[in-house]
C-alpha positions in Angstrom: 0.0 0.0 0.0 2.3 2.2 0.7 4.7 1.4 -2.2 1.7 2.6 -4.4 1.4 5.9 -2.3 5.0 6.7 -3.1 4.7 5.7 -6.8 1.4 7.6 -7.1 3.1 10.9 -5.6 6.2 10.5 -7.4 4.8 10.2 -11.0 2.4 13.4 -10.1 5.8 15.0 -9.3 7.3 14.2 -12.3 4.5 15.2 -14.3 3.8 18.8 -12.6 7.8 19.5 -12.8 8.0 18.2 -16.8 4.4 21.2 -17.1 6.2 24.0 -15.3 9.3 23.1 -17.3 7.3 23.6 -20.6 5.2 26.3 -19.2 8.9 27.6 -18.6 9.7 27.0 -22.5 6.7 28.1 -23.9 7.2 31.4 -25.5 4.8 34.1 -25.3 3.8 36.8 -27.3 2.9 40.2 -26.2 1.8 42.5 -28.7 2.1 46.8 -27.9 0.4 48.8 -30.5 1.0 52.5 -31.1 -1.1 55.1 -33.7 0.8 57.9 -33.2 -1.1 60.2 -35.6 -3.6 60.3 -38.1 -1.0 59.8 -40.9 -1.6 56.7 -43.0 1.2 53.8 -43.0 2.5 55.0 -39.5 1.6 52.1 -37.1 3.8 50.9 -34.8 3.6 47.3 -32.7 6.4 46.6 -29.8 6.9 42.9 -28.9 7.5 41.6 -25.5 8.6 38.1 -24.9 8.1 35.3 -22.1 9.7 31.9 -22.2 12.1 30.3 -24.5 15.8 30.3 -25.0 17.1 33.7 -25.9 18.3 35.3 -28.0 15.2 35.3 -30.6 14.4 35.9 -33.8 11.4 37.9 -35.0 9.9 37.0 -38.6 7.5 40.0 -39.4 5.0 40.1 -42.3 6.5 43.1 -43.1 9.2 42.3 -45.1 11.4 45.7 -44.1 11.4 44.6 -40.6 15.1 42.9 -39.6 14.8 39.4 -38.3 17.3 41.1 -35.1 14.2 43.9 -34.3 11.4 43.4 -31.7 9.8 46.4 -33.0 8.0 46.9 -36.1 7.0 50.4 -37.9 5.7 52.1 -41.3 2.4 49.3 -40.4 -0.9 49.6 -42.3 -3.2 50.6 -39.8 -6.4 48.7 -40.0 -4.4 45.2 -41.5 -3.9 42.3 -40.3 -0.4 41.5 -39.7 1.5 39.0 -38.0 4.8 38.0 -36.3 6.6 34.6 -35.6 9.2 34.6 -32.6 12.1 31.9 -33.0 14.2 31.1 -30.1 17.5 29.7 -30.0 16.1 26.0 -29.6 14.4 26.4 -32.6 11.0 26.5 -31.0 8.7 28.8 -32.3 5.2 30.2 -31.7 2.9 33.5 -33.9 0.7 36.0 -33.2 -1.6 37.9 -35.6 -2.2 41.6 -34.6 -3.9 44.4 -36.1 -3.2 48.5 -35.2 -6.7 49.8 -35.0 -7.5 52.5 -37.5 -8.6 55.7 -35.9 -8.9 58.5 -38.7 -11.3 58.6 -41.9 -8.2 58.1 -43.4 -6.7 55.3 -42.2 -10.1 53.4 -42.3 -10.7 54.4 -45.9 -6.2 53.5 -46.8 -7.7 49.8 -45.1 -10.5 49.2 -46.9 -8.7 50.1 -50.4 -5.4 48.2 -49.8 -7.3 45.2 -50.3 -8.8 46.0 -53.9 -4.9 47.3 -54.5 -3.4 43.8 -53.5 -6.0 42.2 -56.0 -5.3 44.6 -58.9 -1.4 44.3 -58.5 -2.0 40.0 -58.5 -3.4 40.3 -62.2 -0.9 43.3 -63.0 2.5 41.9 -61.5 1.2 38.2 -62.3 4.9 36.1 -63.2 3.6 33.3 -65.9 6.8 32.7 -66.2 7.2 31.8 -63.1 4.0 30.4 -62.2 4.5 27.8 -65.0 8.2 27.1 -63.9 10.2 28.8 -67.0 12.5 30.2 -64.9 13.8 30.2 -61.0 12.6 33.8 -59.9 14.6 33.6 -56.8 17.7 36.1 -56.9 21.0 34.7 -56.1 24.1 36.4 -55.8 27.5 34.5 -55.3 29.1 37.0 -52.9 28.4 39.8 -50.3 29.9 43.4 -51.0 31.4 45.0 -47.6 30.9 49.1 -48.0 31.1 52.0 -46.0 28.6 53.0 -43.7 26.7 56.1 -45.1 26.4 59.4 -42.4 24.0 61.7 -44.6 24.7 65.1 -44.5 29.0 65.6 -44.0 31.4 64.7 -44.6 32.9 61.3 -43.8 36.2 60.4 -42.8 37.1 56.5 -42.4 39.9 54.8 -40.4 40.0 50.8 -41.0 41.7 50.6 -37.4 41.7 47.1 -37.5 41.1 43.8 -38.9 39.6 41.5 -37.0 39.7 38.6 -39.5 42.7 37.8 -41.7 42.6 37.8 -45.4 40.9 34.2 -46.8 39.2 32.5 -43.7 35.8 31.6 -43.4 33.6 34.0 -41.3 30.1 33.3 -40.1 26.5 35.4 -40.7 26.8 38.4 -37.8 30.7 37.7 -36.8 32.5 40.9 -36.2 35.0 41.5 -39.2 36.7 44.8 -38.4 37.2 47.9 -36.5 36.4 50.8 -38.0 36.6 54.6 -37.3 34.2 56.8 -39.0 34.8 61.0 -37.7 36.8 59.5 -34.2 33.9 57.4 -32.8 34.7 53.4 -33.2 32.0 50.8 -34.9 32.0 47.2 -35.4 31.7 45.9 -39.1 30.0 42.3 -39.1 29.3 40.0 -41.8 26.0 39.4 -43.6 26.5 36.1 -45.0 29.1 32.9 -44.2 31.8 32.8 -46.5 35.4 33.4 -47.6 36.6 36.9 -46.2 38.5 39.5 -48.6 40.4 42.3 -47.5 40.3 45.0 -50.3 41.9 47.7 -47.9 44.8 47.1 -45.4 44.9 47.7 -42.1 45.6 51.4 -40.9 44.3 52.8 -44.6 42.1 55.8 -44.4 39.7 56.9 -46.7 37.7 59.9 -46.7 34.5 60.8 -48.8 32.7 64.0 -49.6 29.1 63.9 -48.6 28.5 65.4 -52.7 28.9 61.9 -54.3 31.8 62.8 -57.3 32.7 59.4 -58.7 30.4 56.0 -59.5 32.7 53.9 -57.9 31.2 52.3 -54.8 34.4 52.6 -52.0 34.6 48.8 -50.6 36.8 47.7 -48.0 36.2 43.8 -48.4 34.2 41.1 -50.0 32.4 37.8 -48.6 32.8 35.0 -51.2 30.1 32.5 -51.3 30.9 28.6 -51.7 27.8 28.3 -53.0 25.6 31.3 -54.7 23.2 32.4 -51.4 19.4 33.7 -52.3 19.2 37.4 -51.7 17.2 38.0 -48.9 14.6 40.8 -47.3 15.5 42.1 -44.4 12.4 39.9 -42.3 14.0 36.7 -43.7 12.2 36.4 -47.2 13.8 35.3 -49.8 13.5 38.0 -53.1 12.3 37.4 -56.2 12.5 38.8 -59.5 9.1 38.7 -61.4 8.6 39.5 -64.7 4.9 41.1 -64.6 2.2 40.4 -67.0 1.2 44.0 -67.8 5.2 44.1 -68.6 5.1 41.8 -71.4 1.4 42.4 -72.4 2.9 46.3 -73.3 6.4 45.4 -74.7 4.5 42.7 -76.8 2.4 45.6 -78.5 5.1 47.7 -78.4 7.2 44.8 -80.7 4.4 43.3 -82.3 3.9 46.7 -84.2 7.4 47.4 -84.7 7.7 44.8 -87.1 4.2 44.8 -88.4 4.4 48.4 -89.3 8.2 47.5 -90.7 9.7 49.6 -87.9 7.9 52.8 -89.0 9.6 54.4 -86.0 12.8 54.7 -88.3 11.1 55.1 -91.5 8.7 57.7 -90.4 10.8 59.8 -87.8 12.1 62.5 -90.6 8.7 63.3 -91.1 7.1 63.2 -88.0 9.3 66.2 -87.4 7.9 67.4 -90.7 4.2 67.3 -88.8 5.0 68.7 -85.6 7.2 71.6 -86.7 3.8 72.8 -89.0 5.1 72.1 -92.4 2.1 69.9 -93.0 -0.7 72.1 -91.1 -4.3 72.8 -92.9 -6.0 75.3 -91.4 -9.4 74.5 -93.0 -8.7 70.6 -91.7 -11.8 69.5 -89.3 -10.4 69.1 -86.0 -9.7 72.3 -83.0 -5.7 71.9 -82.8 -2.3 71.4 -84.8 -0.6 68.6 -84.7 2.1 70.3 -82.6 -0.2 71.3 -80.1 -1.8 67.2 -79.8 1.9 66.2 -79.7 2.5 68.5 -76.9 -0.6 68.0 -74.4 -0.1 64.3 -75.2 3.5 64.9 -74.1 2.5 67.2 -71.1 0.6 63.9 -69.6 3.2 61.6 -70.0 6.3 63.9 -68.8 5.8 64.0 -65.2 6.9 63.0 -62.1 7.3 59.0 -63.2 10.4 61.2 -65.0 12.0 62.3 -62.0 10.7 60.4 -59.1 10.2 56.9 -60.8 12.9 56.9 -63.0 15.1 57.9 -60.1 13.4 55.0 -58.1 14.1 52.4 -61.1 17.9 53.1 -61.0 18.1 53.0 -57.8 16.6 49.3 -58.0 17.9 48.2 -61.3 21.9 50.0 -61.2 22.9 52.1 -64.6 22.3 49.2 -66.6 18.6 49.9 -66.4 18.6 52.8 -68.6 20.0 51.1 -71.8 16.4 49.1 -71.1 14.3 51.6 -70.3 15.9 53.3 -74.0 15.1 50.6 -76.1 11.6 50.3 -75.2 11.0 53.8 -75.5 12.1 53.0 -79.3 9.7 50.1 -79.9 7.2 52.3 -78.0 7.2 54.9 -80.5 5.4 52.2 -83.0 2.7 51.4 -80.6 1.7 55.2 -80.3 1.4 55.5 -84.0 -0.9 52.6 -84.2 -3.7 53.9 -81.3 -3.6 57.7 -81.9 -3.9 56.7 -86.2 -6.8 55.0 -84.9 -8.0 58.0 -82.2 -8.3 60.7 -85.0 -9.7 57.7 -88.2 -12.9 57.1 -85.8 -13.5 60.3 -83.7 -17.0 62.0 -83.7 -17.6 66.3 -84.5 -21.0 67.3 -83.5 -22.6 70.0 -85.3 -21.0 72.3 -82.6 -18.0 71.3 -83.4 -16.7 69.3 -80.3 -14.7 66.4 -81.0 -14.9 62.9 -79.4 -12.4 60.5 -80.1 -9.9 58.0 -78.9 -9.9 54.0 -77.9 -13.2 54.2 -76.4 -14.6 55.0 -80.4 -11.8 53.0 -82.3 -12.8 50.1 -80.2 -16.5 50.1 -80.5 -17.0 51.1 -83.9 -14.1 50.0 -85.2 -14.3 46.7 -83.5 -18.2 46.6 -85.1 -17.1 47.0 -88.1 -15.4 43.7 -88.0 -18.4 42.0 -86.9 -17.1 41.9 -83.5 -20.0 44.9 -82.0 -20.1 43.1 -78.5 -16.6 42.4 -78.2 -15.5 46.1 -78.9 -19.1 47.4 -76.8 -17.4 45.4 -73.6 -13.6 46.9 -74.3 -14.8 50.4 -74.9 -17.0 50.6 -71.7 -14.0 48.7 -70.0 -11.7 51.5 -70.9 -13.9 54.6 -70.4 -14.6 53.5 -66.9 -10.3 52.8 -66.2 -9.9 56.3 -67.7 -12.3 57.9 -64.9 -10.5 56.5 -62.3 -6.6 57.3 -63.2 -8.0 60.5 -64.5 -8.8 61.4 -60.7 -5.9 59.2 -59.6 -2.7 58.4 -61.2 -3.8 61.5 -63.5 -4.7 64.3 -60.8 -4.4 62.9 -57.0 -0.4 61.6 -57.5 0.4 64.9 -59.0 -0.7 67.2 -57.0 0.3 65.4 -53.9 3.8 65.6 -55.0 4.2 69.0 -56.2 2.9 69.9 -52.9 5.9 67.6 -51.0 8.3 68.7 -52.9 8.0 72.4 -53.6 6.4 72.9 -49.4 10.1 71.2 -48.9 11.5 74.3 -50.7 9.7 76.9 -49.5 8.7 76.0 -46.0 5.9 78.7 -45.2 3.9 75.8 -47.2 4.5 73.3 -44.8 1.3 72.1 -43.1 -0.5 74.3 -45.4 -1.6 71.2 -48.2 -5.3 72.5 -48.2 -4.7 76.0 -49.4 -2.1 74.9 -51.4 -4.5 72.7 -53.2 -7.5 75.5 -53.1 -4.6 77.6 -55.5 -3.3 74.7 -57.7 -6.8 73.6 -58.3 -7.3 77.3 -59.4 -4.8 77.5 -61.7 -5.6 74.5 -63.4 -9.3 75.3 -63.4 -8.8 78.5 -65.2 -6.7 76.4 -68.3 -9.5 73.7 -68.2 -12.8 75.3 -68.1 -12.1 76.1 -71.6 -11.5 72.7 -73.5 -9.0 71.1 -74.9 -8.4 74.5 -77.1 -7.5 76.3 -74.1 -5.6 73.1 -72.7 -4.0 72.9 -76.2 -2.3 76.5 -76.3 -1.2 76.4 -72.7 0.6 73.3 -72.7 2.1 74.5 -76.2 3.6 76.8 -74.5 4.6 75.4 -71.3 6.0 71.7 -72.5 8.6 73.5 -74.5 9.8 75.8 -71.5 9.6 73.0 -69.0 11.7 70.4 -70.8 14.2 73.3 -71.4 14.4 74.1 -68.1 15.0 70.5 -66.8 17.2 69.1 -69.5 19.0 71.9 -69.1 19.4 71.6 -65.5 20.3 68.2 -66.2 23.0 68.8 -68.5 24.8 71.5 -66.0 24.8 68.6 -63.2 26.6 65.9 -65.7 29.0 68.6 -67.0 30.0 69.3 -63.4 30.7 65.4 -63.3 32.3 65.0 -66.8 35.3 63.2 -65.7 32.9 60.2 -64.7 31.8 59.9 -67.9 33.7 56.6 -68.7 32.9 55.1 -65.9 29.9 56.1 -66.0 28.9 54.6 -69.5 31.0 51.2 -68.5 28.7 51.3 -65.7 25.5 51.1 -67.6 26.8 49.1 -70.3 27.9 46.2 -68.3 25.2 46.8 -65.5 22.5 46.0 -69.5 24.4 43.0 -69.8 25.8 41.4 -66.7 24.5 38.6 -65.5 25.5 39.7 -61.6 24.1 43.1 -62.8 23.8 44.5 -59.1 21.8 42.4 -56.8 18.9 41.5 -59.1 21.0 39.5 -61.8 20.4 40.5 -65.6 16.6 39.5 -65.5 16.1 42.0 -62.7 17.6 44.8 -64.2 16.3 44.2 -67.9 12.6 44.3 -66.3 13.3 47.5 -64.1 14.0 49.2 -67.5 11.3 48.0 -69.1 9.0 48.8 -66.7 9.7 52.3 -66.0 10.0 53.2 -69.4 6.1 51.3 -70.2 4.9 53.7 -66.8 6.5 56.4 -68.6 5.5 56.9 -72.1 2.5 55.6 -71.7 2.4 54.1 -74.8 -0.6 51.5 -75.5 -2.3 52.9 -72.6 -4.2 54.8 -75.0 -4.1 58.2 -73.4 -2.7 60.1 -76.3 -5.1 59.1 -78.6 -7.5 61.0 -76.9 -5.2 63.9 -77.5 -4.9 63.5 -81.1 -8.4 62.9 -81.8 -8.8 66.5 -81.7 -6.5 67.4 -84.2 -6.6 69.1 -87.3 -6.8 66.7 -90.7 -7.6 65.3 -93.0 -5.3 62.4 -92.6 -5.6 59.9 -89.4 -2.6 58.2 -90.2 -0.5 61.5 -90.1 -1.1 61.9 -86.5 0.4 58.5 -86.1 3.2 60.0 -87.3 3.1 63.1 -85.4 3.1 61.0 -82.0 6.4 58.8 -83.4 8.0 62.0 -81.2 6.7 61.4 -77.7 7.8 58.4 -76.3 11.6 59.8 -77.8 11.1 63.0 -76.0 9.5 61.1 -72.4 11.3 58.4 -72.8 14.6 58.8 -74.4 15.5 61.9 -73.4 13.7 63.1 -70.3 13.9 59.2 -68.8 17.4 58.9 -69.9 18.8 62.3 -68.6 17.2 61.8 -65.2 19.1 58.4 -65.3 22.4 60.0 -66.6 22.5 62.8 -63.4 22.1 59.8 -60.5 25.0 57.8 -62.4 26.8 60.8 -63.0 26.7 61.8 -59.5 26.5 58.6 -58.2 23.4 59.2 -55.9 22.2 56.3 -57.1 24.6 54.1 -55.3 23.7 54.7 -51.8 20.1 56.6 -51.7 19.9 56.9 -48.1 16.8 56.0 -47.3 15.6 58.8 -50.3 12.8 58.7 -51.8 12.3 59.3 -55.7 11.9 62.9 -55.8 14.2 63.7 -53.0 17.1 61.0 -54.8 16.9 63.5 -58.0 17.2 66.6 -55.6 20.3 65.4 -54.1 21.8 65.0 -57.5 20.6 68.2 -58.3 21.8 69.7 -54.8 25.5 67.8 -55.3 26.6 70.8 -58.1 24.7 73.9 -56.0 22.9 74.4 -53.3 20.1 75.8 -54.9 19.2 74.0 -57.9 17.0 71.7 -55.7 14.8 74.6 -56.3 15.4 74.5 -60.1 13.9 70.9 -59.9 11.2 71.8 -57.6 10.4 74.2 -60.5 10.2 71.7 -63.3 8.3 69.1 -61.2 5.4 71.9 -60.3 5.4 72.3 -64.3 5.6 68.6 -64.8 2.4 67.9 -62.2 0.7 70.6 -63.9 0.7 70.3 -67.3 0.0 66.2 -66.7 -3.0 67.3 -64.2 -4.2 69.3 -67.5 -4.2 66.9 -69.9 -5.6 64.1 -68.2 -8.5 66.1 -67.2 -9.5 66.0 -70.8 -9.0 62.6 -71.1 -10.8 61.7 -68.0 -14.0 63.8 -69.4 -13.5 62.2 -72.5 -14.2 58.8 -70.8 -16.9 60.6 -69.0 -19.1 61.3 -71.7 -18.7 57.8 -73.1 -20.1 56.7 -70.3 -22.6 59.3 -69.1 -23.5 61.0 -72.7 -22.5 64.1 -74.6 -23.8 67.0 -72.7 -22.1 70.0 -71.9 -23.4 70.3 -67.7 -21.9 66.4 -67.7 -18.6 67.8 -68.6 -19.0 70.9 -66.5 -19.6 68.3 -63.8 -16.9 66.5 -64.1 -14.3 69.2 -64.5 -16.1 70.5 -60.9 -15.1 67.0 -59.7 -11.7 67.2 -61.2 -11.1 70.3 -59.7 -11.8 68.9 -56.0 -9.8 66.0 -56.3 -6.6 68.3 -57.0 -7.4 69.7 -53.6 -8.2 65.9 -51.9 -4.7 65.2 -53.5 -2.0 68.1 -51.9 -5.1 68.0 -48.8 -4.1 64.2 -47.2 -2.3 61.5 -47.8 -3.9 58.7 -49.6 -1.5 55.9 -49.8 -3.7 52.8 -51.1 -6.3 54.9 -52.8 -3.3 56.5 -55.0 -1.7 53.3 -55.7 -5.3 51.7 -57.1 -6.0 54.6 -59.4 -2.3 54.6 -60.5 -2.7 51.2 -61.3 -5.6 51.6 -63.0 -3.6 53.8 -65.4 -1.8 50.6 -66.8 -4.6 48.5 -67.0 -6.3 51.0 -69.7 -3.9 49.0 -71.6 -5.4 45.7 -71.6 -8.7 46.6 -74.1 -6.4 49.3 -76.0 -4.1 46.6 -76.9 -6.3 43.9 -77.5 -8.6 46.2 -80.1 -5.3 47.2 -82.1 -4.5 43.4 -82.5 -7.7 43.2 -84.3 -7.3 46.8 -86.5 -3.4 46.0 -87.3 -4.3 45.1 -90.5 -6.5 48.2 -91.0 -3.7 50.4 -89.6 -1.0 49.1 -92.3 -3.3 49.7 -95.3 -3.8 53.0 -94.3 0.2 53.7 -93.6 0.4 52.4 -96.8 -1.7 54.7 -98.7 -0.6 57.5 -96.1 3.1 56.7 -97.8 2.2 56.9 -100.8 0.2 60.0 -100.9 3.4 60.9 -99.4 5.8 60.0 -101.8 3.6 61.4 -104.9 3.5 64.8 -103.2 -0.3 64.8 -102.7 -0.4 65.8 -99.0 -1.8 69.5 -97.9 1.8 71.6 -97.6 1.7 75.1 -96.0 -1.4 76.1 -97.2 -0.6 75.0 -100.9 -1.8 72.1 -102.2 0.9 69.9 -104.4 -0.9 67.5 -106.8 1.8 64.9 -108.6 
């Protein structure tokens, strides 16, 4: 009996000492949530952990978060998001959280991001990789050991010592050297295992200018992989390139008609010049505006801040060898836009008052109809009308204004905190060029595109001619960054797409945009405003794109950003050669917001009254509405709501593209007939007309 007492008490020992000891292991989760303001994409969340063997690791959602940080911030407020703490047995528990959303606009930011994440799945979609063409994972076969950046002076570095010798094997997080950066010591610890390199000696010092002068990235050792390591995020996650479906659906189009129109973007360029410079003007033409002044308010959409800030952005991602990309499909571009605005102008619609409605939304009904395909080209034109809405307000209007009001209140800070009346004024001044029609839309931005591109390009060209001994360098750098296979961190396929992509956001060509623009202009021929919009992507694109890209490379800004954004990467280039020509750029990027919040307001009312008829208090309306979301814009910050209507920008392209498949043939008859009027001299030239 009493043998069984003692065995009884002893096994309930042993069991309640083995549950304390787990309860002892079990880690637990404690989640501290901050909303500090009313700002959008500001939550914070604080962990504090129980239990387990320290030290942990903390996997957050957010892939910006380190795997070292117990502290999360830049959160979505009204998400879900989540957190997985790994001690050092490996154990491991999670813990879903969500930082409640307190203002109208965080609630509202919440509710879109979900219709954002949908939108970018069907735009960013990877067949590729979804069908196993290629590995998307990025790989890179050895680590780079630079110099820690201190923005804002100037750096003086002392590598004090070594604290590995040249060729052993280090481990992820093992303290490498000693170095002294302005007096005060740090500790310089590897990323990755691997095969340690010195590239400076012991006792070397090296001192850098805070105004970046040379494209060389100063190293003072390398980690050499055994085996080539997947790039990771900083929460852990492996990164991928993708290769996104609305990529390849617009350089397809873009191709497709380069060699279907037998590169007419060669053949046609000399006189596309011809068109824009007047030579080939009618007055008596039906239409409201030259073909100069539909080249330039299609331009004055296009060249905007994608040419600074995104641009600026894309480098910054892709290295120099992104811009050779972002070139070439500018040039196969150039094709695509002389397919849809021929089309814009061959089936827009005068009234008897003489206003003018044209562009995809007509070209795909009527012209789709005419194939015996009414339903078909009924469902793309309503499809594109109602995408052209929403980036009108968006992408179109929103972005724009939200932006010149960041940059230039950074400028000239009496505007800081003042967004509302600063949008109450922009929304003025655009009113008073709108309110008019495209007429009044035309002559401004004939006037203004001309002046603005000046002014940048030639701010541009004084920032690389203050760098002009990096020129080789800087050329070798975007040559071999095109064609590398290690190009930077995202291996060829990762810079080739970066340059694509930026370039397609650009120009906007196959988006259909400029066809609206061109509907309205004056002729007789359709096809020669195909050739007047040959100029557009070459003056968005391969110039404005390309000399954005040259002053980061130049300057090297694009090496080490800082923690920069777009905008503010370009002003530091601009701010490397003197002090003030931040405000130069400020300048140019007001222009830029404006002329592109212009244009797309007639191409937002031109979807309009597709959709909601003809009359003239419709359009009134919608200008109205126009002119309030240019206040919402500079007014708050809108995060998810911008990035939906942006998107919606690029998906215009998916009807656009899809109707000028089925009217390719149409389009190279009439080129053809275009080309030979042409040729026999039968074309209208200043205001005589030459019969063969």
């Amino acid at each position: 009996m009493f043998k069984s007492l003692l065995l009884l008490f002893t096994s309930f020992f042993l069991i309640s000492s083995l549950n304390a000891q787990n309860d002892l292991n079990e880690i637990i989760i404690s989640v501290e949530l901050n909303n500090p303001s009313s700002e959008i994409n500001n939550g914070a969340a604080q962990l504090i952990v129980k239990g387990g063997k320290p030290p942990y690791q903390y996997k957050w959602s957010n892939q910006n978060t380190s795997l070292n940080s117990n502290s999360a911030i830049g959160l979505i407020e009204g998400m879900t998001h989540s957190v997985m703490v790994i001690d050092a047995n490996g154990m491991s528990t999670s813990k879903p959280f969500k930082i409640p959303a307190e203002s109208i606009t965080e609630i509202f930011n919440s509710n879109v991001q979900p219709a954002v994440d949908f939108l970018g799945a069907i735009l960013f979609w990877d067949p590729f990789a979804s069908f196993g063409i290629y590995d998307p994972v990025v790989y890179i076969s050895k680590d780079d050991i630079g110099l820690p950046h201190i923005k804002n002076t100037n750096q003086d570095y002392f590598l004090k010592e070594w604290l590995v010798p040249d060729g052993v094997t280090v481990q992820q997080n093992q303290e490498i050297a000693i170095l002294e950066i302005n007096g005060n010591e740090t500790v310089v610890r590897a990323n990755f295992d691997g095969n340690l390199k010195h590239l400076v000696n012991k006792n070397a010092h090296i001192s850098i200018s805070s105004k970046p002068t040379s494209t060389d990235e100063p190293l003072i050792g390398t980690i050499q992989f055994k085996n080539p390591q997947p790039l990771l995020h900083p929460n852990g996650d492996v990164v991928e390139n993708t290769i996104p479906f609305i990529v390849i659906w617009l350089m397809m189009g873009s191709v497709f008609f380069t060699i279907r129109l037998k590169f007419i973007n060669i053949r046609g360029f000399r006189h596309s010049l011809g068109l824009a410079s007047g030579k080939y003007d009618d007055p008596n033409a039906p239409g409201s505006i030259t073909h100069f002044q539909a080249m330039a308010t299609a331009v004055s959409a296009t060249v905007g801040l994608g040419n600074i800030a995104g641009v600026a952005v894309a480098i910054s991602l892709g290295g120099a060898g992104a811009t050779f990309w972002m070139f070439m499909a500018g040039f196969f571009g150039m094709s695509l836009k002389f397919a849809e605005c021929s089309m814009g102008v061959k089936y827009r619609f005068i009234d008897s008052e003489g206003r003018i409605f044209g562009g995809p939304m007509n070209y795909l009904r009527y012209g789709l109809e005419k194939r015996k395909l009414k339903k078909l080209g009924k469902f793309l034109a309503g499809l594109f009308a109602f995408l052209g809405v929403g980036a009108s307000f968006g992408g179109g209007n929103m972005l724009q204004s939200n932006q010149a009001f960041k940059i230039m209140s950074e400028q000239v800070p009496i505007l800081q905190g003042q967004g509302f009346l600063f949008g109450i004024g922009f929304a003025v001044l655009v009113g008073i060029v709108i309110i008019g029609g495209i007429k009044s839309i035309a002559k401004f931005t004939g006037k203004v595109v001309p002046f603005m591109a000046m002014l940048y390009i030639i701010g541009c060209l004084v920032v690389i001619g203050n760098n002009i001994d990096n020129i080789g360098g800087a050329f070798m750098a975007i040559y071999d960054g095109a064609f590398s296979a290690d190009a930077l961190k995202g291996g060829f396929i990762g810079v080739l797409i970066v340059g694509l992509q930026r370039a397609a956001f650009s120009n906007e060509a196959g988006v259909g945009s400029a066809a609206i623009a061109h509907s309205a202009s004056k002729t007789n021929n359709p096809i020669a405003d195909g050739f007047a919009s040959l100029v557009e992507p070459l003056i968005d694109t391969m110039l404005v794109c390309t000399m954005t890209a040259l002053v980061l490379i130049f300057t090297g800004i694009h090496k080490d950003g800082g923690g920069m954004g777009g905008v503010e990467l370009t002003s530091a280039a601009f701010g490397s050669v003197v002090s003030w020509f931040p405000m130069v750029l400020a300048i140019a990027v007001f222009l830029f917001a404006f002329s592109t919040m212009v244009s797309w307001s007639y191409y937002g009312m031109r979807s309009w009254t597709y959709l909601f008829g003809r009359s003239k208090k419709g359009e009134l309306l919608y200008k109205f509405m126009y002119l309030g979301f240019v206040v919402l814009g500079a007014s708050v910050s809108l995060g998810a709501v911008l990035s939906f209507a942006d998107m919606m920008i690029l998906a215009m392209s998916f009807p656009n593209i899809a109707g000028l498949y089925i009217l390719a043939p149409e389009i190279y008859a009439d080129m053809n007939v275009y080309l030979d009027k042409l040729k026999k001299g039968k074309l209208y030239i200043a205001e005589k007309f030459v019969k063969a």
